[in-house]
N, C-alpha and C positions, 0 to 999 in steps of 0.2 A: 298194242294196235297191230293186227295184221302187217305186212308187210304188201305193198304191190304184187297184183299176181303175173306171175309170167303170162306170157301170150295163149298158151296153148291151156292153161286154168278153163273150168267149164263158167267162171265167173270173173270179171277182172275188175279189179279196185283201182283208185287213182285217189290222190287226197292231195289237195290244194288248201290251202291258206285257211281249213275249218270247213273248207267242202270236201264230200265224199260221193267219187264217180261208179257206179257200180254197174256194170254192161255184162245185161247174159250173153256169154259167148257159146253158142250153137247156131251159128249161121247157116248152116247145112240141115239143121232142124227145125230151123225160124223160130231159135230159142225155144224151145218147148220147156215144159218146168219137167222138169225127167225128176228122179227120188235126190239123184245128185244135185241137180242146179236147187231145188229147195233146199238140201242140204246145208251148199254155199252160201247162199240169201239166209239162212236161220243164223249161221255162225257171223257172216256179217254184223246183220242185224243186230245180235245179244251184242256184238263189240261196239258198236255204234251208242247203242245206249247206254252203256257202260262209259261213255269218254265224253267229258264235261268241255273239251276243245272242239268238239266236232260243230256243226254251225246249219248246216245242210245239207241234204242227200239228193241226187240223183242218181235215177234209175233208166238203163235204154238199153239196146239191144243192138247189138252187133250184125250187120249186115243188112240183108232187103228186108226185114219183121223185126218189129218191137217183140211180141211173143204169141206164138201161134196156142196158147193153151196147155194142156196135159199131154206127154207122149203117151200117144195111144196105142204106138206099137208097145212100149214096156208093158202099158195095161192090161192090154190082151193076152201077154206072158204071164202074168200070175192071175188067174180066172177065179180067186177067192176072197169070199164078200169080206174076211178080216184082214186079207193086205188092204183093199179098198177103203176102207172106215178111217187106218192109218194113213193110207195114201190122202186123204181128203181133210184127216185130223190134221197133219202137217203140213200142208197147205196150207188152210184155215190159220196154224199157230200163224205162219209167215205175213199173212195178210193182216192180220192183229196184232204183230210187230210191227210192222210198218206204222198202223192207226195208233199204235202207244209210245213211235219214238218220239225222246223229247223236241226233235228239232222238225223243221219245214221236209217233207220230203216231193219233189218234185218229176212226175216222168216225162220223160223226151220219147215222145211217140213218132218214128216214122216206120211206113209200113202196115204191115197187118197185125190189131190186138185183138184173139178172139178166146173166145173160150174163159178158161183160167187168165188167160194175160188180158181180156177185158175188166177181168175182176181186178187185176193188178195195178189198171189204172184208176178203178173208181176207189181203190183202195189210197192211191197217193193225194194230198192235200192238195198239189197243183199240178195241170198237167198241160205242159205244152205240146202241139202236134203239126206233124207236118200238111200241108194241105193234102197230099195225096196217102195221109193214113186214112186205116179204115178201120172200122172198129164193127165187132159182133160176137153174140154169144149162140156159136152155131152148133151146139152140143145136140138138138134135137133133131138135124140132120144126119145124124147118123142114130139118129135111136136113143138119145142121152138126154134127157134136161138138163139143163147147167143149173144144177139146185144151192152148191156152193156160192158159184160166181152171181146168183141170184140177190143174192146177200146184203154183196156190196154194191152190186149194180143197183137195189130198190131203195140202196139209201143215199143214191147219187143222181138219180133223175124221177121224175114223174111215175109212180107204180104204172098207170097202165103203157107210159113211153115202155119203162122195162120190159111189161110181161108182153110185149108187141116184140119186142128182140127175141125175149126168149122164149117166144112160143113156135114162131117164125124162122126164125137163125137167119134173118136178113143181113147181108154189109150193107153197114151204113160209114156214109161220109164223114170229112170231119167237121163241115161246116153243119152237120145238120146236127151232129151230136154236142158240139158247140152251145146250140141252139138250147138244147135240153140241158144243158148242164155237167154235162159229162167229163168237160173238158174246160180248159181256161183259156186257151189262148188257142188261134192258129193260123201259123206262118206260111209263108212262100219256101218250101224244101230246103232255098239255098238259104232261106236267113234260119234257118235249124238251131244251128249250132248258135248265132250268136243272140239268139231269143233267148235262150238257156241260160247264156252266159250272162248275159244281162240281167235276167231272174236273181241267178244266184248273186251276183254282186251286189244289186239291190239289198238283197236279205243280209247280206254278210255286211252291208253298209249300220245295218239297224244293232240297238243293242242285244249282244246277245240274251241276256238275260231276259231281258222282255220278248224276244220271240220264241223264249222255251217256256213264259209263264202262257203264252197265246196259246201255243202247242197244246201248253196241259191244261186249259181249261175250254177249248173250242167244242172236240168230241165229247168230249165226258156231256155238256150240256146241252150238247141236242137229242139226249136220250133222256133226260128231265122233263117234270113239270115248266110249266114258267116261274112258279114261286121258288119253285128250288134253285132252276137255271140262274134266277137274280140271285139268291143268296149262296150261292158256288161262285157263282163270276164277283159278287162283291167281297168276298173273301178274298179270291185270288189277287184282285187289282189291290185293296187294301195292303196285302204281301208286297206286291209288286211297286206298292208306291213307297215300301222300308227299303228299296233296295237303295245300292247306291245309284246305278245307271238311272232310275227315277227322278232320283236329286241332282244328279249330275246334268239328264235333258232338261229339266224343266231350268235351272238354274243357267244354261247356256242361250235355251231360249229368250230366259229374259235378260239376259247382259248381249243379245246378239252377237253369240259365236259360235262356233263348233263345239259340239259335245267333244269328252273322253270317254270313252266306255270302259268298263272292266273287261278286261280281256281273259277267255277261261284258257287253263292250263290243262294238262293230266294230271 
């Protein structure tokens, strides 16, 4: 596992009790996803999945923006459609880590999420926000479709809510993207921090085991049929109910007391 990153990391890690804090640090860029911060977020990432103690992730951003997008000044540095394809393939990997890790991953939005870091948050399972974020995917004011973040965003709200963001590049609020689905929660700026916190302890309260079997079979099934989605999910629970934390909840329930959980290891 990683070690904590120093302060001055383009990415900083923290790891609590099975949680994992992960804060893009370019506050003077409003975190932009530059070649480097993907970088960082991929190698996180592949370790996060890799480690059977981890419990849950959060994601937030350092200073006044969650994440303003693609640096557009790097992009305009290399004017060639094959960095482009890689710059937006590796992207793409990042945001399809996030949707394949085994665990809950959760963003802490305060500030502005546009662009690419709009896509970052319809890519995260839950997302809390502060009331004075704003969220947009304003790639076609400057001449761009956000055809990537398009992606994630039509599979996180209403296709025509989407294609009204991205055809427009409007900021939108947070209560109204709320509304749409975009987001799960949102707070008063000063209860930020401890909405989050509270999220995460929730989660780390539940068995692990059963929020990693959730994990793996939530996405997978809403790219199925229905007949298939019932017979993926009853597999999975079927699995789910050999474990032990299965027998262990159900058996605490019914002698009224607190579970044990298996608690995971590296």
């Amino acid at each position: 596992m990683p070690m904590n990153s120093p302060k001055e990391a383009i990415l900083l890690r923290t790891d609590n009790n099975g949680a994992v804090f992960l804060s893009l640090n370019r506050p003077d860029k409003l975190n932009t996803l530059s070649e480097a911060m993907l970088a960082a977020l991929q190698v996180e990432l592949d370790d996060i999945a890799e480690d059977p103690s981890v419990r849950c992730v959060v994601i937030s951003g350092e200073g006044r923006g969650f994440c303003a997008g693609h640096d557009l000044q790097e992009m305009r540095s290399n004017p060639e459609r094959a960095y482009y394809q890689e710059l937006f393939k590796r992207c793409s990997k990042v945001m399809q880590s996030i949707v394949k890790l085994p665990v809950p991953v959760i963003a802490k939005v305060g500030g502005i999420a546009a662009a690419a870091g709009c896509q970052l948050v319809a890519s995260c399972d839950l997302v809390i926000a502060a009331r004075s974020a704003r969220f947009a995917v304003s790639g076609i004011n400057v001449g761009l479709f956000c055809s990537t973040p398009a992606v994630a965003l039509s599979r996180s709200i209403p296709a025509k809510r989407a294609f009204d963001m991205l055809i427009t590049g409007d900021i939108i609020d947070a209560e109204t993207v709320l509304d749409w689905g975009l987001i799960s929660s949102v707070v008063d700026d000063t209860e930020l921090d401890d909405a989050v916190a509270a999220k995460v302890e929730k989660i780390l309260s539940k068995s692990p085991s059963a929020v990693r079997y959730g994990k793996s079979m939530f996405n997978p099934q809403r790219q199925m049929s229905l007949s298939d989605a019932y017979d993926f999910a009853g597999n999975v629970m079927a699995e789910n109910m050999m474990s032990h934390d299965a027998g262990e909840g159900i058996d605490a329930f019914l002698e009224k007391r607190k579970p044990t959980w298996d608690q995971p290891t590296n």
